[in-house]
C-alpha positions as CSV (number, residue, x, y, z in Angstrom):
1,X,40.9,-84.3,20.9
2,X,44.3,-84.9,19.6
3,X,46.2,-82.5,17.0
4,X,48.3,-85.0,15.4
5,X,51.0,-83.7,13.1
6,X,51.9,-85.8,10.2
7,X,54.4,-85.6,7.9
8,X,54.9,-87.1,4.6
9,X,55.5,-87.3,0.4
10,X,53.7,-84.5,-1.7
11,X,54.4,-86.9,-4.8
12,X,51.6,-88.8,-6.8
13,X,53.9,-90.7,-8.6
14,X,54.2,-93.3,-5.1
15,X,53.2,-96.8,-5.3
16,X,49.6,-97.2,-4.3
17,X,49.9,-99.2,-1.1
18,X,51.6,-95.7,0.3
19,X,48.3,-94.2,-0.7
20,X,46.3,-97.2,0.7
21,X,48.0,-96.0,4.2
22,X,47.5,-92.5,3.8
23,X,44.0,-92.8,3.6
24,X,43.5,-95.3,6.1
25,X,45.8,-92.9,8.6
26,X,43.0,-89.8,7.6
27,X,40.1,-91.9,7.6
28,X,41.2,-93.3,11.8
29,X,41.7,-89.4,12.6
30,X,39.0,-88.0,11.8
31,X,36.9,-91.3,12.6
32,X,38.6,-90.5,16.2
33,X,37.8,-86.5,16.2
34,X,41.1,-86.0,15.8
35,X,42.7,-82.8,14.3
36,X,45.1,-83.0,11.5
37,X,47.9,-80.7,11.3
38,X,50.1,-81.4,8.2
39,X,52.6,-79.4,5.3
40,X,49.4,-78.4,3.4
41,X,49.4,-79.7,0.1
42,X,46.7,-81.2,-1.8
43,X,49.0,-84.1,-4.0
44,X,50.4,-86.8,-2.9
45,X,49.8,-88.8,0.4
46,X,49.6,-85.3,2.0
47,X,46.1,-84.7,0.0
48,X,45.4,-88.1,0.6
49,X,45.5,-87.8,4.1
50,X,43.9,-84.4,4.2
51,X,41.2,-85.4,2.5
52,X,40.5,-88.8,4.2
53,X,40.5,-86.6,7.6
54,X,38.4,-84.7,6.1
55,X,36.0,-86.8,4.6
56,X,35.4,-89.0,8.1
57,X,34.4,-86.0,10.0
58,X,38.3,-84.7,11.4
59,X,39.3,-81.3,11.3
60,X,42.0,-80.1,8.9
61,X,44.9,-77.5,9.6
62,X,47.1,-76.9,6.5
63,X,50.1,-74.7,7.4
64,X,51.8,-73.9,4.2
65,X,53.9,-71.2,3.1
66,X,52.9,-68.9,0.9
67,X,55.3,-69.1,-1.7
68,X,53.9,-72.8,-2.1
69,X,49.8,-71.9,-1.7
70,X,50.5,-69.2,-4.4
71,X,51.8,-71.6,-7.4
72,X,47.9,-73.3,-6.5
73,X,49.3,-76.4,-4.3
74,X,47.5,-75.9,-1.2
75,X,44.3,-78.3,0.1
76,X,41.5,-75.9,-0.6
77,X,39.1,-77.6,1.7
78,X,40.7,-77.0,5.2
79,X,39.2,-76.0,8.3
80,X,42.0,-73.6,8.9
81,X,44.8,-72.8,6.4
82,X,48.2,-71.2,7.7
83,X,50.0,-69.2,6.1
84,X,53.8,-68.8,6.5
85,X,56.6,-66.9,5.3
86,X,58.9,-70.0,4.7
87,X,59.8,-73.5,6.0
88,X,61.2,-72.7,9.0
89,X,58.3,-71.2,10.0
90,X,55.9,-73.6,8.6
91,X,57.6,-76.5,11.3
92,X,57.1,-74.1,13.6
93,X,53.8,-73.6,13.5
94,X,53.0,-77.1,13.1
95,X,55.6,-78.6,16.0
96,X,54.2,-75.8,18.7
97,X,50.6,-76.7,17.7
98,X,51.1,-80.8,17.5
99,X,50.1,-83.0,20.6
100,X,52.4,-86.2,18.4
101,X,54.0,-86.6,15.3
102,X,53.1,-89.2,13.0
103,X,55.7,-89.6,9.8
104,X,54.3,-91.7,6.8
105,X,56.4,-92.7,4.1
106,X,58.3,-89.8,1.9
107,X,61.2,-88.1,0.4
108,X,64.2,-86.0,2.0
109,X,61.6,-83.1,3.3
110,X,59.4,-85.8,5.4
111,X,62.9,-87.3,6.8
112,X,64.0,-83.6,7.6
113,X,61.0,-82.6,9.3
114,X,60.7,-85.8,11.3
115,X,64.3,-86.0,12.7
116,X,64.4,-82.3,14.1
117,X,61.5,-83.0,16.3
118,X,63.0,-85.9,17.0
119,X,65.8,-84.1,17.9
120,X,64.3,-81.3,19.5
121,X,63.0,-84.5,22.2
122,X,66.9,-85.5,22.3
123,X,67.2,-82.3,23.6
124,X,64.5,-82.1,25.7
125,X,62.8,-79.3,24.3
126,X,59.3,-81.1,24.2
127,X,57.8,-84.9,25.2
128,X,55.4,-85.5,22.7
129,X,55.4,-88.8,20.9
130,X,57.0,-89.5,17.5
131,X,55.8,-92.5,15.2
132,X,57.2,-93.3,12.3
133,X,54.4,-95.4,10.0
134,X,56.1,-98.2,8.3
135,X,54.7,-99.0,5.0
136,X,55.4,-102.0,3.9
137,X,59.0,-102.1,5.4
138,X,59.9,-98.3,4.2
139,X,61.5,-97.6,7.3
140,X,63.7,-100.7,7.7
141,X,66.5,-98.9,6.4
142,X,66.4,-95.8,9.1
143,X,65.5,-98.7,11.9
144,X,68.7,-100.5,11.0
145,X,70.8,-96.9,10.9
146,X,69.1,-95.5,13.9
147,X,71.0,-99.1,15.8
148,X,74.1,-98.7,13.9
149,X,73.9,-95.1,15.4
150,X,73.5,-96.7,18.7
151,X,75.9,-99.6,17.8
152,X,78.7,-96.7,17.1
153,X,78.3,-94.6,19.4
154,X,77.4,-91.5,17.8
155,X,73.8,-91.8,19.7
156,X,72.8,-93.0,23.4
157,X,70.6,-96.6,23.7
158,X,67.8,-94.2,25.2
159,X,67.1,-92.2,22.4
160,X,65.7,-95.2,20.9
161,X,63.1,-95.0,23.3
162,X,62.5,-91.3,22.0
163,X,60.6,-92.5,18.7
164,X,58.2,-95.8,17.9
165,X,58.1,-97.9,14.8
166,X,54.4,-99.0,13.6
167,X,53.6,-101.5,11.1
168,X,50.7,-99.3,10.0
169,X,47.6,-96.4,11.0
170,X,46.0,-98.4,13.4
171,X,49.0,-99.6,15.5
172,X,50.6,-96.0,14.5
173,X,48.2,-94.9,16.9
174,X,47.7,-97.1,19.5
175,X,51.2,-96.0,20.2
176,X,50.0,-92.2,20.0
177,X,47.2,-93.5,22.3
178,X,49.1,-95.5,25.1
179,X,52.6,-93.2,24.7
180,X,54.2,-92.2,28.4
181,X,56.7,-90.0,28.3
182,X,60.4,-92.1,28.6
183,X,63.3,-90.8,30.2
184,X,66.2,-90.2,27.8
185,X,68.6,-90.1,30.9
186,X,70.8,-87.4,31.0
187,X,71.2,-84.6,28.9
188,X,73.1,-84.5,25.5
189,X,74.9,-81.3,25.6
């Protein structure tokens, strides 16, 4: 059984084919007795997901902090809810306790979370698998920076190795599924 951490937009005011993919991402783990580990929240593609999980037999870990679960945003029907005592704590919890990450489309706090673990692999500091779900082409932009980082220098042509691009859920985790661990050569500091 996997714990697959996902990341991803708390908003409800998303186009509905990000909600489409949200589901169909919950309904796959718990269909595949996964566990989902995820921000907590019970709007947005992160209640969609929650609930899909939930709904096709998957467990549900919320870790959310508590200044968040207090003003009443927190999915009430998890397996296990986390409390923290901020954000920095609340990746904490859910990188140490993640077998992959899995980042569907959203805002500035789903592209914060996503790129320190994916830093945290550029510096070595774990080998678990990071996939970022491309919904309809929302990622394009990040692909096409993540080569101009390469392109300029500012990042090594390995590193790309470090994180997978998926059209949707399923091939999301047939990445998760068939994922060995690549060598980002040598170190970066």
């Amino acid at each position: 059984m996997s714990h697959l951490c996902v990341y991803c937009s708390s908003s409800d005011a998303v186009d509905g084919g990000f909600f489409e993919a949200a589901r169909d991402l919950g309904r796959r783990i718990g269909e595949g007795g996964h566990v989902l580990i995820y921000g907590g929240g019970r709007t947005g593609l992160m209640g969609a997901v929650a609930r899909a999980a939930k709904d096709y037999g998957g467990r549900v870990i919320a870790v959310i902090p508590r200044f968040m679960a207090e003003k009443g945003v927190a999915f009430q029907d998890a397996d296990e809810t986390v409390l923290t005592e901020d954000m920095r704590e609340r990746k904490a919890v859910m990188e140490r306790r993640a077998d992959a990450f899995l980042a569907l489309p959203g805002g500035f706090g789903t592209l914060e979370e996503v790129l320190e673990v994916l830093t945290l692999r550029q510096l070595g500091l774990h080998g678990k698998p990071i996939v970022f779900v491309n919904t309809g082409g929302f990622y394009d932009p990040l692909v096409r920076m993540f080569d101009d980082l390469v392109e300029r220098r500012f990042a090594k042509p390995s590193l790309l190795a470090a994180a997978a691009f998926a059209p949707g859920p399923a091939e999301a985790l047939e990445r998760i599924a068939s994922y060995r661990p690549a060598d980002l050569g040598s170190k970066w500091f």
